[in-house]
C-alpha positions in Angstrom: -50.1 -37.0 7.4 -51.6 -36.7 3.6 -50.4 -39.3 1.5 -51.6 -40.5 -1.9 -49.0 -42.8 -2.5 -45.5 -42.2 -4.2 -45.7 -41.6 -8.0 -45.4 -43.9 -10.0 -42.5 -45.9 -12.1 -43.1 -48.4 -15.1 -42.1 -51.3 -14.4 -41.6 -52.0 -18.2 -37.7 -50.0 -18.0 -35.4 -51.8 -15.8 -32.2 -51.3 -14.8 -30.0 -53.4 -16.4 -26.3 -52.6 -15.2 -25.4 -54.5 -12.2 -23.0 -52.1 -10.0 -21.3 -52.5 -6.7 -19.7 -50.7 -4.0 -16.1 -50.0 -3.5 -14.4 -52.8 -1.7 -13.3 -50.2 1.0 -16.5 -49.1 2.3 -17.9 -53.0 2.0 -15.3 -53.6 4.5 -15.5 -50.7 6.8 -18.9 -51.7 6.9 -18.7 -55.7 7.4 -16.4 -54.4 10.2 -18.4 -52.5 11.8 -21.3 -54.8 11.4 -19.8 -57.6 12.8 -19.4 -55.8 16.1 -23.3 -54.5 16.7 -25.3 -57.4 15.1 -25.5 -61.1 14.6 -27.8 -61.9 11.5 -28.9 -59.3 8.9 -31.8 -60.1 6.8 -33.1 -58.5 4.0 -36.5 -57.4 2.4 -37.1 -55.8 -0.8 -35.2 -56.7 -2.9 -37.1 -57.2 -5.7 -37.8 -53.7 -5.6 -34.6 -52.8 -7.3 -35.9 -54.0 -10.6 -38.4 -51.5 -10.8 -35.5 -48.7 -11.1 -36.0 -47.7 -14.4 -33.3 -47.8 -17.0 -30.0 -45.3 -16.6 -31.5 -43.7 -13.3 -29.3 -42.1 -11.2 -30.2 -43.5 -7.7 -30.4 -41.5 -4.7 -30.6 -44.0 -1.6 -32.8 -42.6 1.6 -32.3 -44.1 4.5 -33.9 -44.0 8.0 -31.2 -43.0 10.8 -33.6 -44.2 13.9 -30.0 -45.7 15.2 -26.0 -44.8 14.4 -26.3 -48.4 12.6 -28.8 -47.4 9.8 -26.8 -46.2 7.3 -24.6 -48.7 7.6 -27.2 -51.4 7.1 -28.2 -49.7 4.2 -24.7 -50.3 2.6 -24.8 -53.9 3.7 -28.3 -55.0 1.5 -27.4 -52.7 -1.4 -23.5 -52.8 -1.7 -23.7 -55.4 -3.8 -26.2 -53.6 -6.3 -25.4 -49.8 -6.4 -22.1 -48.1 -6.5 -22.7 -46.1 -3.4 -21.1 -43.0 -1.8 -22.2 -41.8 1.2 -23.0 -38.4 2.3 -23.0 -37.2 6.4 -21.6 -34.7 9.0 -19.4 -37.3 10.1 -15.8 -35.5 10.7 -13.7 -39.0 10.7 -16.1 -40.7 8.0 -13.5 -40.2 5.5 -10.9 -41.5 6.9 -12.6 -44.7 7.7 -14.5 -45.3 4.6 -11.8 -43.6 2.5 -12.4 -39.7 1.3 -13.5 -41.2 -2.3 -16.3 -42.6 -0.9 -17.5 -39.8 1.4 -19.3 -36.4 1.2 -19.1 -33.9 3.1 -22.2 -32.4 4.8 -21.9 -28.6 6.7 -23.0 -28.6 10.1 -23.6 -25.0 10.0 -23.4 -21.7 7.8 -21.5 -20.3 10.7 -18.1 -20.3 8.9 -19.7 -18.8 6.1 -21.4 -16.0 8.3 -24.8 -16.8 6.8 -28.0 -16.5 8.2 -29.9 -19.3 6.2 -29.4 -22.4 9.1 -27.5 -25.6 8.6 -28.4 -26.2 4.8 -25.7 -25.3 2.4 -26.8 -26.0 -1.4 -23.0 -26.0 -2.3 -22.8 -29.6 -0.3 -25.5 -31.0 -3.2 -23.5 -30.0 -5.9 -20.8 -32.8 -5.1 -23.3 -35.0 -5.0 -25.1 -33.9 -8.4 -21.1 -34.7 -10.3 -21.3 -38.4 -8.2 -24.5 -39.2 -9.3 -23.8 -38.3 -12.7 -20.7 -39.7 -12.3 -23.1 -43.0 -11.6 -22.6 -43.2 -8.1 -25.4 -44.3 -5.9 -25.8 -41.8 -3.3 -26.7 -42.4 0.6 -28.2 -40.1 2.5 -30.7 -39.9 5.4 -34.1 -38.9 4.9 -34.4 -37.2 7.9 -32.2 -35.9 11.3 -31.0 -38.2 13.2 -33.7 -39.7 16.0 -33.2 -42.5 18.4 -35.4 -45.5 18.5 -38.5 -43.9 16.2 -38.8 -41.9 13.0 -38.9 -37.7 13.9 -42.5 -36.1 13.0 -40.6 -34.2 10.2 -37.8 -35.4 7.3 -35.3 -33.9 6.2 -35.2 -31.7 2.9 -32.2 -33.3 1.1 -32.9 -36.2 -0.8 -36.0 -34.5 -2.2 -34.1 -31.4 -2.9 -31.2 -33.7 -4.1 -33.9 -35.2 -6.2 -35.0 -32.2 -8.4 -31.1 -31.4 -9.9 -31.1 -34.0 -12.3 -32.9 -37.6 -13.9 -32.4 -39.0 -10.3 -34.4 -41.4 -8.4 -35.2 -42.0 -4.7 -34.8 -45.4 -3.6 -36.4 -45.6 0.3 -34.4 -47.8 2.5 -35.7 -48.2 6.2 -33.5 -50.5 9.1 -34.8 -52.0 12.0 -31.5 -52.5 14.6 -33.8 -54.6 16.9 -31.7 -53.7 19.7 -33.1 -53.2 23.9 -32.5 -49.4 23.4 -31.6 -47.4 20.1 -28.0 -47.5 19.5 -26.4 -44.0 19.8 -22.3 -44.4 18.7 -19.8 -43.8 21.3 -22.7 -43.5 24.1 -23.7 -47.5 24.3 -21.5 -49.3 21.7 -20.1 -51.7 24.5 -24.0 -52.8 25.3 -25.2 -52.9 22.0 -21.6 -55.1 21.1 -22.6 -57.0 24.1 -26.2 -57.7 22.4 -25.3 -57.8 19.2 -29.1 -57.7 17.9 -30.6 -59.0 14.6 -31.6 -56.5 12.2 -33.8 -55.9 9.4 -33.2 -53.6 6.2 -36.1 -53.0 4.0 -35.8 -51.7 0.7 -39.0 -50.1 -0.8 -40.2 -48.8 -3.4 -38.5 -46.6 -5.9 -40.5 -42.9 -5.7 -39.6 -40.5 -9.2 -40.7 -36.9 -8.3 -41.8 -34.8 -11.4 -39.9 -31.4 -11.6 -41.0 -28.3 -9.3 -41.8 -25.3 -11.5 -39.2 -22.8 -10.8 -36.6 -24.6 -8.6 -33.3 -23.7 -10.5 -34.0 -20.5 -9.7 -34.5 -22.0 -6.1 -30.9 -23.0 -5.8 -29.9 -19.5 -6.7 -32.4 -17.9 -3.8 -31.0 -20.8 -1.5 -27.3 -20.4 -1.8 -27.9 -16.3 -1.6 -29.8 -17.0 1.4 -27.5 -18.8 2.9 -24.4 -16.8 2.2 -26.5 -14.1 4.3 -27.7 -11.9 1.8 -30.9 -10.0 1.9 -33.4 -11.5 -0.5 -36.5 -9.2 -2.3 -40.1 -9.6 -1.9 -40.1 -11.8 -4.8 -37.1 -13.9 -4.1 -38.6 -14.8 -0.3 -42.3 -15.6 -2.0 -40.4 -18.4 -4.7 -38.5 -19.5 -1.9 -41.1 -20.6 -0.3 -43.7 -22.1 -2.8 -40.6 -24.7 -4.0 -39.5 -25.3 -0.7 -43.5 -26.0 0.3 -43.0 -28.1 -2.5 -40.2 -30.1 -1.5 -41.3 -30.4 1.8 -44.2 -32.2 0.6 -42.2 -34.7 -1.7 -40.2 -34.9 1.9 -43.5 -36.3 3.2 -43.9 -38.9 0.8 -40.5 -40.3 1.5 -41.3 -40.4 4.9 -44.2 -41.9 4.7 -42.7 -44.5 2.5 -40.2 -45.4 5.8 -43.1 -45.9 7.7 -44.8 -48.4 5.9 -41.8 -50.3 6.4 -41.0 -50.3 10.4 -42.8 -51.9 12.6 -45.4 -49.7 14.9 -43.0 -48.8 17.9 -40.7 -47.0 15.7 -42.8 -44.9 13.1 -43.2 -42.2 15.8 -46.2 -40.2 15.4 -46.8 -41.2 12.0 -49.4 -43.9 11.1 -48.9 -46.5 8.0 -51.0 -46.6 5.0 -53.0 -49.5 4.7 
């Protein structure tokens, strides 16, 4: 993997306003928590000064276990108003539908033929972030025990509709096997396994030439519709684009887990 390090943010324009999650998600979450782990410790911290002033933060988190984004809510609740974005069908009714959004799991209700990413799920998340809410996502599919060898395209695409700002967030559930929900929650209860949430680096991406025009191609594409010549070559210069800003998240998770669990990715040094 290429890497040249994430671009950079001046230190010089902090964020100032102190935020914090609704109560109902905090406890859906110290709930859960309880259960799976024993001791959560945090590293990182510091990092949230160097969010510049009046950024919207958008909060990517590894999902190397079914605990990670949870963990993620733990160390930051208490900083970031935070809504949390999945393909969860009883999220909302745990966490409460306020603080939940929505993810497809398909286009097959719409008939499309552009695969399991639907713009229209972003644009809720483009009102709650300028709404100032903090929203969680995962940087990548969901992979048990290491980081996949690819991440996922929403938080960078996420990134480019607005003054938004990726804040990398990676967990380490140090459990015997990687926790999997409702397939070993009994032996990882049973275990309940210290765990370690890192918070890195804030990463600002500059703006990809072309890419509102991008949405348009993307939702056409995915309602089905037959794109030109033209249409199909911008597609995929910005999405070759965002797959690259993809990378540096990535990469950005893996400087933060430990060796067994970057995959096939190596750590910058």
């Amino acid at each position: 993997m290429n890497f040249n390090g994430p671009p950079s943010i001046n230190p010089n324009e902090q964020k100032t306003n102190k935020k914090e999650t609704s109560r109902q998600l905090r406890l859906a979450v110290e709930i859960q928590l309880h259960f799976l782990t024993r001791k959560v410790s945090i590293e990182g911290k510091g990092n949230l000064n160097l969010i510049p002033k009046n950024k919207k933060v958008i909060i990517a988190s590894s999902h190397i276990s079914d605990a990670d984004m949870q963990l993620a809510i733990k160390a930051l609740s208490k900083d970031l108003d935070i809504v949390v974005s999945g393909k969860s069908t009883n999220s909302a009714t745990i966490i409460g539908k306020r603080n939940y959004l929505p993810i497809d799991y398909s286009s097959t209700e719409k008939s499309g033929s552009g695969g399991t990413f639907n713009p229209e799920n972003y644009d809720q998340m483009q009102t709650a972030l300028d709404s100032n809410k903090s929203v969680l996502i995962a940087a990548h599919s969901p992979s048990w025990g290491t980081l996949p060898e690819k991440g996922g395209k929403g938080a960078a695409y996420l990134a480019q509709m607005g003054d938004y700002i990726i804040l990398p967030v990676a967990s380490d559930y140090q459990t015997s096997e990687p926790y999997q929900n409702g397939k070993n929650d009994i032996k990882m209860m049973i275990e309940r396994a210290p765990a370690k949430v890192m918070i890195g680096k804030p990463i600002e991406f500059p703006k990809i030439e072309g890419f509102a025009e991008y949405e348009i191609i993307s939702a056409k594409r995915f309602r089905g519709e037959k794109l030109t010549d033209e249409e199909t070559a911008k597609m995929v210069t910005c999405s070759q684009a965002i797959a690259r800003n993809s990378e540096i998240i990535m990469q950005s998770l893996v400087d933060m887990l430990p060796k067994e669990k970057r995959g096939n990715h190596t750590a910058m040094e």
